[in-house]
Backbone as CSV, one residue per row, in Angstrom:
resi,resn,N_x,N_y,N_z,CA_x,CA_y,CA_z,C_x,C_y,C_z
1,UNK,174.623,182.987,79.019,174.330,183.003,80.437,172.833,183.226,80.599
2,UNK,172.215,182.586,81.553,171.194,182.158,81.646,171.061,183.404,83.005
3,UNK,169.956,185.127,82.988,169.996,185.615,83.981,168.416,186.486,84.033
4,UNK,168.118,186.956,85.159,166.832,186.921,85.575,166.829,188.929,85.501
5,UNK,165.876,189.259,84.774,166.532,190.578,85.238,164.874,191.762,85.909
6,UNK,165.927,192.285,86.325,164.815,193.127,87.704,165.291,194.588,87.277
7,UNK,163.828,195.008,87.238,163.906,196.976,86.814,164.578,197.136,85.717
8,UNK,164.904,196.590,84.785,165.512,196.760,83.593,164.182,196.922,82.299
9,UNK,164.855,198.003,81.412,164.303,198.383,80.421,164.073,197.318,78.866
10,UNK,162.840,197.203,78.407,162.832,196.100,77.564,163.968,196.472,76.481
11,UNK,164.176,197.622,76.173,165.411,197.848,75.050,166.799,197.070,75.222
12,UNK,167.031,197.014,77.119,168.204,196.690,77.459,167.813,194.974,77.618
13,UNK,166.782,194.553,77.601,166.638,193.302,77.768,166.601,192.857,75.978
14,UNK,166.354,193.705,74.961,166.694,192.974,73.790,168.560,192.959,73.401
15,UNK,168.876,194.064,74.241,170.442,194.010,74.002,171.458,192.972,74.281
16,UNK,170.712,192.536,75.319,171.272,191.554,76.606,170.915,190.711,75.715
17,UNK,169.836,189.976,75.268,169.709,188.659,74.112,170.497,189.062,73.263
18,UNK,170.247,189.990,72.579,171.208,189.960,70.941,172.502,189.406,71.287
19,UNK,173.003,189.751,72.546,174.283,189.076,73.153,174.700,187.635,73.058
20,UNK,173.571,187.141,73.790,173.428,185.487,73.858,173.057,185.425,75.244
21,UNK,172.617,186.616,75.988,171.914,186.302,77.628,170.502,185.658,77.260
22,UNK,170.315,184.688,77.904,169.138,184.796,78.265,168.165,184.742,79.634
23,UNK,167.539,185.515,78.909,166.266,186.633,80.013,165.478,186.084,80.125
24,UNK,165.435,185.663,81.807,163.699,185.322,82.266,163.721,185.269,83.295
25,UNK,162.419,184.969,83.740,161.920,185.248,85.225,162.347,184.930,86.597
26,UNK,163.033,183.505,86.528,163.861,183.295,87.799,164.775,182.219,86.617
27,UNK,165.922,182.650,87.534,167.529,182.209,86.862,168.389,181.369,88.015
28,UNK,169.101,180.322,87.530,169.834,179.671,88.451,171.380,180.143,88.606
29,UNK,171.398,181.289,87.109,172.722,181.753,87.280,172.968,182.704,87.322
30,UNK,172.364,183.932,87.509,172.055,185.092,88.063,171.156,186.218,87.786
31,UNK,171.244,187.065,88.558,170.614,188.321,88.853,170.640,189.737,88.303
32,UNK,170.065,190.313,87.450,170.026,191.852,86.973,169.495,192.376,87.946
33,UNK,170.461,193.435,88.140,169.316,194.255,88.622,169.890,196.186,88.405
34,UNK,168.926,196.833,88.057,169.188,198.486,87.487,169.688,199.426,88.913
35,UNK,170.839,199.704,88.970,171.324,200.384,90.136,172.003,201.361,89.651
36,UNK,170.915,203.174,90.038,171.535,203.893,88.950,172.115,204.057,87.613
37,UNK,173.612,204.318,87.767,173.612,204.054,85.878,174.283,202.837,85.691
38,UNK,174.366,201.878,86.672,174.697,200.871,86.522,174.065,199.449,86.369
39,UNK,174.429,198.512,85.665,173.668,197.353,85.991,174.246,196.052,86.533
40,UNK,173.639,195.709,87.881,174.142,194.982,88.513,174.041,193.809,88.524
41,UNK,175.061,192.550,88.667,174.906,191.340,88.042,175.560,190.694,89.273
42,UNK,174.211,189.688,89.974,174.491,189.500,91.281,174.830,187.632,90.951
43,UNK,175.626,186.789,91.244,175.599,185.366,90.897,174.746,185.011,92.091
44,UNK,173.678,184.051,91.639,173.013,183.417,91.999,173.794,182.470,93.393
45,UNK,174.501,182.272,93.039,175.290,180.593,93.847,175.610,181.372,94.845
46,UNK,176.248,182.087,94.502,176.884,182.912,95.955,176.553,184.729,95.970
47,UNK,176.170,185.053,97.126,176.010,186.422,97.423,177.628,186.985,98.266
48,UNK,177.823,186.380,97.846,179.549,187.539,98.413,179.602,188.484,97.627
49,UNK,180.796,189.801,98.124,180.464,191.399,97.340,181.598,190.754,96.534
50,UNK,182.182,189.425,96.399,183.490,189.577,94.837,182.465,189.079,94.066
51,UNK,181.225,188.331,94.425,180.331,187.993,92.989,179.156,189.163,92.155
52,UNK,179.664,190.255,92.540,179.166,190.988,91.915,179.718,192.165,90.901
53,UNK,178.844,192.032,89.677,179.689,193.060,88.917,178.717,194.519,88.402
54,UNK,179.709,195.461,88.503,178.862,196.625,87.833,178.980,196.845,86.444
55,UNK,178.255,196.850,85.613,178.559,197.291,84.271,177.843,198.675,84.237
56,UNK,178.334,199.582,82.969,177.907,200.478,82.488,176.436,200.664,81.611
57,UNK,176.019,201.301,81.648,174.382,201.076,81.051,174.729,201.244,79.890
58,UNK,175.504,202.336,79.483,175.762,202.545,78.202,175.892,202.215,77.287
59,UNK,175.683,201.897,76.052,175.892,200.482,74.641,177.473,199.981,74.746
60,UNK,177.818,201.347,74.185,179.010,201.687,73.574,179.801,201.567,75.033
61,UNK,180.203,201.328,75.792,181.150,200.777,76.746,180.867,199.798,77.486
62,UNK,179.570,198.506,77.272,179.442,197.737,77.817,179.879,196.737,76.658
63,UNK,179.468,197.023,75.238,180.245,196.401,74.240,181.729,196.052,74.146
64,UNK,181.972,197.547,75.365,183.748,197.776,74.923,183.927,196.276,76.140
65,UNK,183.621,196.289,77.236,184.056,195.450,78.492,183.610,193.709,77.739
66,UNK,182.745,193.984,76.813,182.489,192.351,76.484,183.610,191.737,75.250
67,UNK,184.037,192.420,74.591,185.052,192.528,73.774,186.308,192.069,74.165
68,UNK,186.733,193.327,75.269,187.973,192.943,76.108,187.965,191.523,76.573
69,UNK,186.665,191.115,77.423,186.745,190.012,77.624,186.600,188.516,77.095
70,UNK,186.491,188.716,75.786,186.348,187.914,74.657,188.149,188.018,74.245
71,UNK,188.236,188.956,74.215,189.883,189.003,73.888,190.974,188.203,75.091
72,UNK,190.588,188.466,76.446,191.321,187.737,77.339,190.510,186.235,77.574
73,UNK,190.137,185.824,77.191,189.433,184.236,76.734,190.161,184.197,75.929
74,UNK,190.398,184.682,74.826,191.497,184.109,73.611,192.466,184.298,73.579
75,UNK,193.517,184.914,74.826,194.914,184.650,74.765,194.884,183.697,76.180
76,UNK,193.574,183.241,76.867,193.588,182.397,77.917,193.912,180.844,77.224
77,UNK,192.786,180.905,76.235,192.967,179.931,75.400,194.482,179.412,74.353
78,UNK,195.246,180.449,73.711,196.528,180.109,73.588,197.284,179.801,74.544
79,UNK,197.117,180.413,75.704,198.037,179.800,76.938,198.241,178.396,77.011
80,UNK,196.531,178.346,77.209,196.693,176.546,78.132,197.441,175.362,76.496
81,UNK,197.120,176.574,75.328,196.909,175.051,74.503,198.595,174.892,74.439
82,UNK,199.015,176.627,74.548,200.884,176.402,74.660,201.709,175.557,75.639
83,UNK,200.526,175.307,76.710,201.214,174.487,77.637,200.635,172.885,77.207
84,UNK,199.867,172.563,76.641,199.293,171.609,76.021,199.629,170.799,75.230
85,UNK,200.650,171.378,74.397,201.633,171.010,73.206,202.493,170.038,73.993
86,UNK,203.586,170.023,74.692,204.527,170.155,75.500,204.382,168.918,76.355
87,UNK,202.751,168.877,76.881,202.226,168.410,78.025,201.810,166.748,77.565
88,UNK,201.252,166.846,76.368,201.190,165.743,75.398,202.439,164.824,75.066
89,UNK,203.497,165.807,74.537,204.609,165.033,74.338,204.824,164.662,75.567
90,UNK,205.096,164.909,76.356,205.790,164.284,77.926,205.257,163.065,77.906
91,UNK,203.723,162.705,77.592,202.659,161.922,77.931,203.376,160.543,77.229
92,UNK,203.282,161.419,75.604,203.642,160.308,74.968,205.007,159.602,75.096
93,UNK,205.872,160.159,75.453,207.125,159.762,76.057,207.120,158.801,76.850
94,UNK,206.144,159.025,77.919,206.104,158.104,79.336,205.129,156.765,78.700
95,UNK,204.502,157.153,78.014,204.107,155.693,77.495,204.998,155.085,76.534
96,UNK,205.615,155.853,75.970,206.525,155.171,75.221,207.820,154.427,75.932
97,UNK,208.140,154.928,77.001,208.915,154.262,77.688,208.569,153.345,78.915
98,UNK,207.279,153.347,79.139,206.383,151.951,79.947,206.486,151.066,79.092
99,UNK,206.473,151.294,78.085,206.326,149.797,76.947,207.419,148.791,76.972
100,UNK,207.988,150.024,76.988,209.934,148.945,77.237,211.087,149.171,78.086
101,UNK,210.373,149.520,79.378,211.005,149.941,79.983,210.864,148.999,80.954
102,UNK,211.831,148.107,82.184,211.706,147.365,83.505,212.404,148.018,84.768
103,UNK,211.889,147.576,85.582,212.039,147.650,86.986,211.754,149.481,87.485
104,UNK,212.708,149.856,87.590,213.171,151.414,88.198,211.915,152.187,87.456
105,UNK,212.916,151.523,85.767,212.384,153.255,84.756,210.560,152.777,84.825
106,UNK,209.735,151.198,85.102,208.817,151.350,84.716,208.417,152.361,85.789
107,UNK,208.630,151.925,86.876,207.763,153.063,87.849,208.201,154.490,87.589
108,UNK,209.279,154.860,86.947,209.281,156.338,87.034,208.817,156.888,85.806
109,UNK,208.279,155.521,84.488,207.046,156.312,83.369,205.888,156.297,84.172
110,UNK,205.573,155.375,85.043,204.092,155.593,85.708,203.523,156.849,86.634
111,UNK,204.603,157.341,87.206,204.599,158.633,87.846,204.738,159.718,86.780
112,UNK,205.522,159.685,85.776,205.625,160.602,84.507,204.089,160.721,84.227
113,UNK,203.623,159.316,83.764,202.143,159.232,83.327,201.509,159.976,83.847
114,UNK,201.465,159.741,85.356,200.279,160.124,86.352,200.358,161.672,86.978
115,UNK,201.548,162.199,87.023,201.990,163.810,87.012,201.095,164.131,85.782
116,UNK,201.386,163.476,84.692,201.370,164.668,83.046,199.293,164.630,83.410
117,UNK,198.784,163.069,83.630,197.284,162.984,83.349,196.640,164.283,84.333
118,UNK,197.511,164.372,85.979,197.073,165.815,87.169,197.241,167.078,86.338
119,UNK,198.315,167.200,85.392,198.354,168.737,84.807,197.049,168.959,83.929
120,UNK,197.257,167.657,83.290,195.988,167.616,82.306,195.071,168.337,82.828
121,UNK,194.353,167.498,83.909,192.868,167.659,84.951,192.655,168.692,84.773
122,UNK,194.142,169.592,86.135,193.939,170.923,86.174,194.382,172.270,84.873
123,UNK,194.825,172.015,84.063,194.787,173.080,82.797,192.799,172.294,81.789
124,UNK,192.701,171.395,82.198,190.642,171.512,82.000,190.466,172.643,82.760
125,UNK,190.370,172.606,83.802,189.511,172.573,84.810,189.730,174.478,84.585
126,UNK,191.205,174.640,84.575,191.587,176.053,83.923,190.744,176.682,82.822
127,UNK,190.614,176.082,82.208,189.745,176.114,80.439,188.061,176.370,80.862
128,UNK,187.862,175.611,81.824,186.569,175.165,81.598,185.888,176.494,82.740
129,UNK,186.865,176.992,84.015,186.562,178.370,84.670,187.108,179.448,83.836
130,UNK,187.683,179.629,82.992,188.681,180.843,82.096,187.723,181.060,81.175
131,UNK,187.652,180.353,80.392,187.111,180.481,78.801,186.027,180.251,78.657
């Protein structure tokens, strides 16, 4: 993540890189900023109070919150791919039965098709805000 940070200590700005943030002067994707013992992380795109988060200054429990959330990315990620499995076969089914299929059943593989390609979209689109 690409973030801009304000009143923050250079120690906490090498922490924040060792991470994979990167720190500089104006950011398109957000905002540091030192609020008490907290550090506040304002998103750029939008100023609403749900786009903001408080973290702990502390090493040792801001490590703990990046962890956790590395951990719920990776059972986000078994989710979609469990529904993914499943979602494929259907796919391949409906093409398999457009091939040789007339009248009725073709149109009801083409809707099979075109349902399975919308789940697709949206379990991306899941992946791509989740993980």
């Amino acid at each position: 993540m690409k973030v801009a940070a304000v009143g923050v200590s250079e120690t906490l700005r090498t922490t924040l890189a060792s991470w994979g943030w990167e720190i500089t002067e104006a950011s398109p994707d957000a905002v540091l900023t030192l609020s008490g013992q907290h550090l506040e992380i304002r998103v750029a795109k939008s100023l609403y109070p749900d786009d903001i988060m408080l973290l702990p200054i502390n090493e040792p429990e801001l490590n703990l919150r990046i962890e956790l959330a590395q951990a719920r990315r990776a059972r986000l990620a078994r989710r979609l791919h469990d529904l993914r499995s499943p979602l494929n076969a259907i796919q391949g089914y409906a093409e398999i039965l457009a091939e040789t299929a007339e009248g009725d059943a073709l149109r009801f593989a083409s809707n099979i098709r075109t349902a399975s390609e919308i789940l697709t979209t949206k379990l991306e689109s899941i992946r791509d805000e989740g993980v």
